[in-house]
C-alpha positions, 0 to 999 in steps of 0.5 A: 500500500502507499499514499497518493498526494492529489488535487482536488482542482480548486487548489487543494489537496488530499491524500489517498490510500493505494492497495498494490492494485492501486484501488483507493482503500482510505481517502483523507475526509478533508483537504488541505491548502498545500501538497506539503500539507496533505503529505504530512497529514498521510504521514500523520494518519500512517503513525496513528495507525501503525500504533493502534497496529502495535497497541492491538497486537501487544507490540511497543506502543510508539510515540504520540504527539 
């Protein structure tokens, strides 16, 4: 899976989840008045996930900001 940073045509932004088919999976419920934006908030939405991966399956907890 990977991200996809996009535009929305009336310069803004958003992110989408990617499966290896390239069929979305998740979309961002909000865009965002940059790529750079939308970039870190994929990011951001990636760590929160990855943790609640690692808190389900007993693994460390990582670092919430």
């Amino acid at each position: 899976m990977h991200f996809e940073i996009r535009s929305t045509g009336r310069h803004l932004w958003t992110w989408v989840l990617l499966d290896a088919s390239h069929l979305p999976v998740m979309e961002s419920d909000r865009t965002f008045p940059s790529e750079a934006q939308a970039s870190a908030a994929a990011l951001a939405f990636s760590k929160l996930v990855t943790g609640a991966g690692k808190s389900l399956t007993g693994g460390p907890a990582g670092r919430l900001l």
